[in-house]
DRENSE-576107 format. One line per 10 residues: number of its first residue (from 1); for each residue x, y, z of C-alpha. Coordinates in Angstrom, 3 decimals, always signed. Each point is the difference from the previous one (the first is absolute). Layout:
REM DRENSE-576107
NUM> X:Y:Z | ...
END
This chain:
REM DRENSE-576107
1> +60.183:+2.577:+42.983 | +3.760:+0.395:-0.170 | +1.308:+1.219:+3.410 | -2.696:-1.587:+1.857 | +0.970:-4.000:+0.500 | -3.696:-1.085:-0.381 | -1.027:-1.562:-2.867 | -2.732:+1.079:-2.474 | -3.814:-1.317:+0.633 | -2.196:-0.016:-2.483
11> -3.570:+2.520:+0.764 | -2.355:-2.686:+1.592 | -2.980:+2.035:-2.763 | +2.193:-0.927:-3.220 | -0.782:-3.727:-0.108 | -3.433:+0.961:+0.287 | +0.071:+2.767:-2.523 | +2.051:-2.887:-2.439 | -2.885:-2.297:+0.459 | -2.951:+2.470:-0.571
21> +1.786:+1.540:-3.157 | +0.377:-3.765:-1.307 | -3.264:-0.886:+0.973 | -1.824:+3.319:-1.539 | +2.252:-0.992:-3.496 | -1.244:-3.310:+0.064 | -3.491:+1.264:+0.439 | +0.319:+2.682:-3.361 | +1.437:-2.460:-1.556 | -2.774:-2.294:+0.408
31> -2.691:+2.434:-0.253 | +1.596:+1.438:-3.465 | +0.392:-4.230:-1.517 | -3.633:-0.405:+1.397 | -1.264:+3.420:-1.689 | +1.120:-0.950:-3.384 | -1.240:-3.300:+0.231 | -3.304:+1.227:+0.710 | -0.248:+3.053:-2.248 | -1.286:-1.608:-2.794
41> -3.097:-0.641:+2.770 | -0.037:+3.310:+1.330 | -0.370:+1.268:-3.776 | -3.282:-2.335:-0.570 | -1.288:+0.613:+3.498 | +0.530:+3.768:-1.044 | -1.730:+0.116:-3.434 | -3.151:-2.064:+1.926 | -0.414:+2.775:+2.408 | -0.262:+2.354:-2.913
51> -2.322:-2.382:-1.740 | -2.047:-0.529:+2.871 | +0.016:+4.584:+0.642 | -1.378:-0.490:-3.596 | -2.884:-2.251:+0.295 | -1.090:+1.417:+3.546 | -2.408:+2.780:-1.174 | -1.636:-2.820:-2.096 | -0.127:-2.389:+2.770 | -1.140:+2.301:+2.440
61> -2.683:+1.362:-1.828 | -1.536:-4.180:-0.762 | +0.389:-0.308:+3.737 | -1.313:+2.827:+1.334 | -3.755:-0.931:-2.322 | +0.279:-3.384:+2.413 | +2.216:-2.293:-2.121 | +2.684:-2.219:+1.527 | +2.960:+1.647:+0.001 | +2.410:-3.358:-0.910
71> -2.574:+0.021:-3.107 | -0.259:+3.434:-0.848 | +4.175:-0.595:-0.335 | -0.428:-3.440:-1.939 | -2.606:+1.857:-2.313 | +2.215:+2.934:-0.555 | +3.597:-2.257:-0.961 | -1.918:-2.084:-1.939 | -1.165:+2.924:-2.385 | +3.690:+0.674:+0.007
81> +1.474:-3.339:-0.916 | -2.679:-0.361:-2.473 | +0.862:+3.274:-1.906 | +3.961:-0.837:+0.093 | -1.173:-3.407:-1.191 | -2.018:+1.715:-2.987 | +2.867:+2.370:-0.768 | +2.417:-2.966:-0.583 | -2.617:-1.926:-1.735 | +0.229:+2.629:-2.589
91> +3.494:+0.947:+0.228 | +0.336:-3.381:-0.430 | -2.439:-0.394:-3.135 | +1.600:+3.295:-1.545 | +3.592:-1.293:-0.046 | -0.918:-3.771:-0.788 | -1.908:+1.464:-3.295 | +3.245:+1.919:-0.957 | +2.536:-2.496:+0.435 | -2.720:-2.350:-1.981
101> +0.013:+2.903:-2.747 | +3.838:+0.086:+0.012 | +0.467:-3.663:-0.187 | -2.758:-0.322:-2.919 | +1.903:+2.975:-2.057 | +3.945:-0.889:+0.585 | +0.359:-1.756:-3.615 | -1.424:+3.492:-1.356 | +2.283:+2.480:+2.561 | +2.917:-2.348:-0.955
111> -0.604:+0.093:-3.340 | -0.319:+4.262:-0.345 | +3.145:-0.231:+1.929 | +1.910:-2.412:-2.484 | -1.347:+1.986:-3.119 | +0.943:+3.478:+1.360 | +3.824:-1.587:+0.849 | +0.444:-1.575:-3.580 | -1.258:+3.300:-1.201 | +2.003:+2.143:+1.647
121> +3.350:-1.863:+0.750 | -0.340:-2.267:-3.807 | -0.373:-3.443:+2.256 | -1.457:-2.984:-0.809 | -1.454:-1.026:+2.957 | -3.006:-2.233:+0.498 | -2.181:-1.015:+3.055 | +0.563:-3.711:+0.061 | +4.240:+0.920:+0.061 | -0.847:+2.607:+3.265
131> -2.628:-2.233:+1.480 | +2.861:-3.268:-0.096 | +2.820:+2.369:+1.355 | -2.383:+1.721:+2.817 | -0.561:-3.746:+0.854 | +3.068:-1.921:-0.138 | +1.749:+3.528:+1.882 | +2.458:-0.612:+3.107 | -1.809:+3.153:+1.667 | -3.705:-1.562:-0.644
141> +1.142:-3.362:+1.648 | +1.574:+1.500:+2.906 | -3.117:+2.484:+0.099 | -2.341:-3.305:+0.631 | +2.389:-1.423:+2.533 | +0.132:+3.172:+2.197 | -3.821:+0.314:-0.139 | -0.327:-3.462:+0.714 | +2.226:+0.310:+3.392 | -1.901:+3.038:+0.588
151> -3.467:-1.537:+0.090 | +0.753:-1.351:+3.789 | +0.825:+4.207:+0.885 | -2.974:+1.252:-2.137 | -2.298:-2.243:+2.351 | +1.261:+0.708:+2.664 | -0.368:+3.750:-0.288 | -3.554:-0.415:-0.972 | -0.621:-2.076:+2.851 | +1.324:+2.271:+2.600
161> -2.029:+2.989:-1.697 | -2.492:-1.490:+0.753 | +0.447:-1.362:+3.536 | +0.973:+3.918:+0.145 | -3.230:+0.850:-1.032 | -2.264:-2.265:+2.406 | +2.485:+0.857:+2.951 | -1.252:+3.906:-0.939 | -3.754:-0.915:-0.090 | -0.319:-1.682:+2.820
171> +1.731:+2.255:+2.411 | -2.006:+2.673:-2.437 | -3.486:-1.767:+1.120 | +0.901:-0.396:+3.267 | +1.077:+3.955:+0.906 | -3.372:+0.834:-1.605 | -2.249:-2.514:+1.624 | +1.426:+0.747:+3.022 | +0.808:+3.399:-0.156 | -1.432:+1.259:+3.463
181> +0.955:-3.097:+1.621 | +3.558:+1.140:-0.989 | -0.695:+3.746:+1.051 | -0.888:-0.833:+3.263 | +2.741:-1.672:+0.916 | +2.456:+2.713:-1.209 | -1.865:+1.897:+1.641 | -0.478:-2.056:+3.137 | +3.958:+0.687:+0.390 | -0.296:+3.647:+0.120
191> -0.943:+2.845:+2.216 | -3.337:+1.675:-1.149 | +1.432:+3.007:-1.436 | +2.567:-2.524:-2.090 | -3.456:-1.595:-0.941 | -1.094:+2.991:-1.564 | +2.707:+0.927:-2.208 | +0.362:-3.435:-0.660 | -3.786:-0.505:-1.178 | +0.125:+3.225:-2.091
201> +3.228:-1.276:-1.795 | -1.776:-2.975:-0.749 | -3.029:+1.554:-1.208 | +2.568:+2.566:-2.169 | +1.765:-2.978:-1.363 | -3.523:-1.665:-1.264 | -1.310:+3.124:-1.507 | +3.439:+0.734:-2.190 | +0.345:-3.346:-1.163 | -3.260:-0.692:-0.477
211> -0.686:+2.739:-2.102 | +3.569:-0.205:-1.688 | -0.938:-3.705:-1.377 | -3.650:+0.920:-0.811 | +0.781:+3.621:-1.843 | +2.946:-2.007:-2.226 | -3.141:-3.085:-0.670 | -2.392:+2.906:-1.584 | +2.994:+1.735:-1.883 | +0.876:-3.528:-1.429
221> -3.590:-0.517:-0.368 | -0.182:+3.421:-2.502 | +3.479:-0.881:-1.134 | -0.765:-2.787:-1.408 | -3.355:+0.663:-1.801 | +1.813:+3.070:-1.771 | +2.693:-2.408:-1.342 | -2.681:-2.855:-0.790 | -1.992:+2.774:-1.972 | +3.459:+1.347:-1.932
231> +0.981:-3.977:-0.502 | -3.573:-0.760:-1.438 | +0.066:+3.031:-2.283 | +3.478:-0.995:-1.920 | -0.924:-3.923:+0.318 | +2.699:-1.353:+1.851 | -0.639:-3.666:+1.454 | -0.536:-0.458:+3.684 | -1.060:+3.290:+0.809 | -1.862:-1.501:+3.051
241> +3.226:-1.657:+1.308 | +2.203:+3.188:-0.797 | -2.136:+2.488:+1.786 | -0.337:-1.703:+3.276 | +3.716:-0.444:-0.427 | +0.637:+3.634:-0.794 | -2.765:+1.267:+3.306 | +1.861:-2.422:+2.484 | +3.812:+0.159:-1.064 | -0.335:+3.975:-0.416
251> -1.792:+0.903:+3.297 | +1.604:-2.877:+2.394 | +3.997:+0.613:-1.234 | +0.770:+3.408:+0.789 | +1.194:+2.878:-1.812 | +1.262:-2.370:-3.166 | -3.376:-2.216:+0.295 | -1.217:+2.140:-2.674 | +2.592:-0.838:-2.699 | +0.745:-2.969:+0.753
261> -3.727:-1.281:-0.419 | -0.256:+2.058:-3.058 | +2.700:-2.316:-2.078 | -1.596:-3.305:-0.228 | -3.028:+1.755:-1.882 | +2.572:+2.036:-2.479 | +1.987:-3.231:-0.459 | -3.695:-2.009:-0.794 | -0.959:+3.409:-1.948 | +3.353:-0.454:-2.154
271> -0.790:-3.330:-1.171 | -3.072:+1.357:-1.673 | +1.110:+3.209:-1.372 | +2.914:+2.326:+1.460 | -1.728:+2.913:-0.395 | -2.284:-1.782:+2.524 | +2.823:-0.015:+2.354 | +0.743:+3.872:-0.250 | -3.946:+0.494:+0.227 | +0.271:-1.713:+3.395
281> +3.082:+1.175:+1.196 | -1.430:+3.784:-0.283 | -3.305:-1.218:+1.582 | +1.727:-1.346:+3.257 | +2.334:+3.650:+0.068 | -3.574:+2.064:-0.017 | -1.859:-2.473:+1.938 | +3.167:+0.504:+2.420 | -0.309:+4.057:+0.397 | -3.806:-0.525:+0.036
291> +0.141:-2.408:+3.303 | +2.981:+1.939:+2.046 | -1.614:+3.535:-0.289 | -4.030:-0.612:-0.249 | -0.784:-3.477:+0.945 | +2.339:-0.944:+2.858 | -0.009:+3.011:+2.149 | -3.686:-0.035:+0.142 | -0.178:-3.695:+0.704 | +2.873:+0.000:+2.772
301> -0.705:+3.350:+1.795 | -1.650:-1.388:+2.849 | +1.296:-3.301:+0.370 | +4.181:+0.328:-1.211 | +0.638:+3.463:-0.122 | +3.603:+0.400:-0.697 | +2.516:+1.808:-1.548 | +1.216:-1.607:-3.309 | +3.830:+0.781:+1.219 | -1.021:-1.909:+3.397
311> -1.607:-3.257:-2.103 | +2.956:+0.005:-2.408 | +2.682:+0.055:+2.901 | -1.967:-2.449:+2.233 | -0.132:-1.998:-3.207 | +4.077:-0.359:-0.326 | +0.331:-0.381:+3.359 | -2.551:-2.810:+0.294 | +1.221:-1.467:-2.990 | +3.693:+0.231:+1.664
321> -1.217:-1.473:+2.907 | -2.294:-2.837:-0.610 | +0.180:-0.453:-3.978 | -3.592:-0.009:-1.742 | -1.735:-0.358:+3.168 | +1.757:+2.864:+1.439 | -1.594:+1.897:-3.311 | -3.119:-0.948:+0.606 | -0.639:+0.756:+3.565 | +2.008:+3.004:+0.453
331> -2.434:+2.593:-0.763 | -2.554:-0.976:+1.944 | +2.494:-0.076:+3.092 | +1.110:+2.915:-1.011 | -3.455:+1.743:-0.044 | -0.580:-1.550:+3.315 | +3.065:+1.415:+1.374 | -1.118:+3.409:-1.347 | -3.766:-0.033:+1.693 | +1.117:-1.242:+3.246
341> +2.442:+2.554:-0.144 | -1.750:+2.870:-0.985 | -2.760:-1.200:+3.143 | +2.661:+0.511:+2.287 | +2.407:+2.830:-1.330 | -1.239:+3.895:+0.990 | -0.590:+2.062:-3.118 | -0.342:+3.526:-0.052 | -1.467:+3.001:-2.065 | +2.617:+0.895:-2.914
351> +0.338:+3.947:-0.290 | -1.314:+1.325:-2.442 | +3.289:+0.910:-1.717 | +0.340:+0.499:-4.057 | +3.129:-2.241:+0.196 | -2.189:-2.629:+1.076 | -1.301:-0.084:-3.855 | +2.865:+0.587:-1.048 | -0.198:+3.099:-1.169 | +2.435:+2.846:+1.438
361> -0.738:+3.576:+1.640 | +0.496:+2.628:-2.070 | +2.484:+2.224:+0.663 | +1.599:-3.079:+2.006 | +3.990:-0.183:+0.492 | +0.645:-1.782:-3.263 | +3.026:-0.222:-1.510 | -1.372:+1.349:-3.189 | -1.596:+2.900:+2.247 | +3.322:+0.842:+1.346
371> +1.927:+0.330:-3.331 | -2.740:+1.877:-1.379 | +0.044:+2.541:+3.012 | +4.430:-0.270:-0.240 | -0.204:+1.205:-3.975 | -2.955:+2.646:+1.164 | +2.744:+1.552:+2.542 | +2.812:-0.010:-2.666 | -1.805:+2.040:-2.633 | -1.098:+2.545:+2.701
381> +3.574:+0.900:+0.982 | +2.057:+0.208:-3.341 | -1.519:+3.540:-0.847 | +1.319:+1.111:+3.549 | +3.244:-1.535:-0.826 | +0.412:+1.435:-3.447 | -1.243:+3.582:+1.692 | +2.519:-0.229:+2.247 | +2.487:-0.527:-2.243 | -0.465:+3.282:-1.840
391> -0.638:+1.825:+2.613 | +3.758:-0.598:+0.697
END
């Protein structure tokens, strides 16, 4: 300090401080590279524990009639993997048939297409001419050679799908088999009134999700025998394949599922007649109304009973969070959220109020009450006004 002669030491706590600040920096940082390494592993070890909520009630039920447990699991994902396998089977079938069908009938598509230009523009176009410049095109060429450097990329997706996939089953198979191996040693960690609420989350958590999955397999069960019956009726080809497509893709993507399973059948309906296609297009509409407000509220009253606001916004922000995953998995979170909540939060009796309805008290404050009474007080005192006035 000026005026004293000493010189300045520095506070024997700030190297200390210096070193702890670095040292809890160094530590975010590492946590946040680590945390984004692993988040792709987080997600899959995520969507397993969901998996595994799902299968419980199944698996608990085989072991509790004196089955293996690790069996009663093994039984249950196998059923699984063999219905996915059957759904892309025909998937597969359905969309190998069409491009076969579109391949067979180019010459005649190309050749509509040529007639209707010479008609209408006076051309004098033919299909060996558009075939020889659609082959011998800069754009075509340079077409093959990107798809052939993009074989290597294409494979290499697919094989991490599917390494994605096994990485989900397994940790899947093992949170199931050894569910209450896992549950007591959460619960091993906690003080017994932790245990508790910790046990009835758990049990919350199975019964949502559980009955979330199984509700949306019996609505895409009904959903798609309705649109195999409609796609029978008007003969369209592969109604098998389209109505599983239409029950899974309409019950498992939310919200949108509906409409966006319902276009592969109006494109298939279009090839055979487009009347077809506006046939099926009002069916999936009616069918729509029909499952929100008589089907679905009966089927998920007791197991996802939420509002359609709530589902909606947990949708977006599930969707914003984790992508298609996020989608999928958010409502039964959210319902779980909502149960374990409503457990714990203290209700009480609402008053028995009109307003509550929504309907208003008569003779209540309203504004419309108020200018009524104002124009009622007017007309009473011009005659005493005008009176007066004479009277003068």
């Amino acid at each position: 300090m000026p005026g004293t002669g000493g010189a300045v030491r520095m506070p024997r706590w700030l190297p200390r401080a210096m070193v702890l600040a670095l040292a809890l920096y160094a530590c975010f940082q590492l946590g946040s590279w680590a945390f984004h390494q692993l988040i792709g592993l987080l997600i899959n070890i995520l969507i397993s524990f969901f998996l595994a909520l799902a299968v419980e009630p199944a698996v608990g039920r085989m072991s509790a009639r004196g089955m293996r447990r690790g069996l009663a699991t093994f039984l249950v994902f196998f059923a699984v993997i063999i219905a996915t396998a059957g759904f892309i089977v025909l998937l597969g079938s359905m969309l190998a048939g069409q491009i076969v069908d579109m391949v067979e009938h180019f010459p005649k598509y190309l050749d509509s297409v040529i007639s209707w230009i010479n008609h209408t523009f006076h051309t004098e176009l033919s299909r060996v001419e558009v075939q020889d410049s659609l082959l011998h095109s800069d754009w075509l060429q340079k077409y093959v050679q990107n798809s052939a450097s993009g074989v290597l990329d294409v494979s290499a997706t697919v094989l991490g799908g599917l390494f994605r996939l096994l990485t989900i089953f397994l940790f899947s198979f093992y949170f199931a088999a050894d569910g209450p191996r896992l549950r007591r040693t959460i619960c091993s960690m906690l003080p017994p009134a932790r245990q508790t609420e910790v046990l009835r989350a758990w049990e919350i958590a199975v019964d949502k999700t559980g009955g979330y999955l199984y509700s949306r397999g019996l609505m895409a069960l009904i959903s798609g025998i309705a649109h195999y019956i409609l796609l029978q009726i008007l003969g369209v080809p592969y109604a098998p394949a389209l109505a599983v497509w239409v029950g899974l893709v309409s019950q498992f993507i939310p919200t949108i599922g509906t409409y966006l399973a319902g276009a592969l059948p109006m494109l298939i309906a279009f090839t055979v007649d487009p009347w077809y296609a506006v046939w099926v297009l009002g069916f999936v509409v009616i069918y729509q109304q029909f499952e929100n407000y008589m089907l679905q509220p009966k089927l998920t009253a007791k197991t996802v009973d939420i509002h359609p606001a709530v589902a909606f916004g947990s949708v977006i922000a599930g969707t914003a969070l984790m992508g298609a995953v996020g989608a999928l998995i958010a409502i039964p979170a959210v319902a779980t959220l909502q149960a374990f909540l409503g457990a714990y939060v203290k209700r009480y009796d609402v008053t028995d109020d009109p307003r509550v309805h929504g309907r208003r008290e008569r003779g209540g404050d309203s504004a419309l009450v108020r200018i009524r009474r104002a124009l009622g007080r007017e007309r009473t005192a011009e005659p005493v006004a005008s009176t007066g006035g004479d009277g003068s």
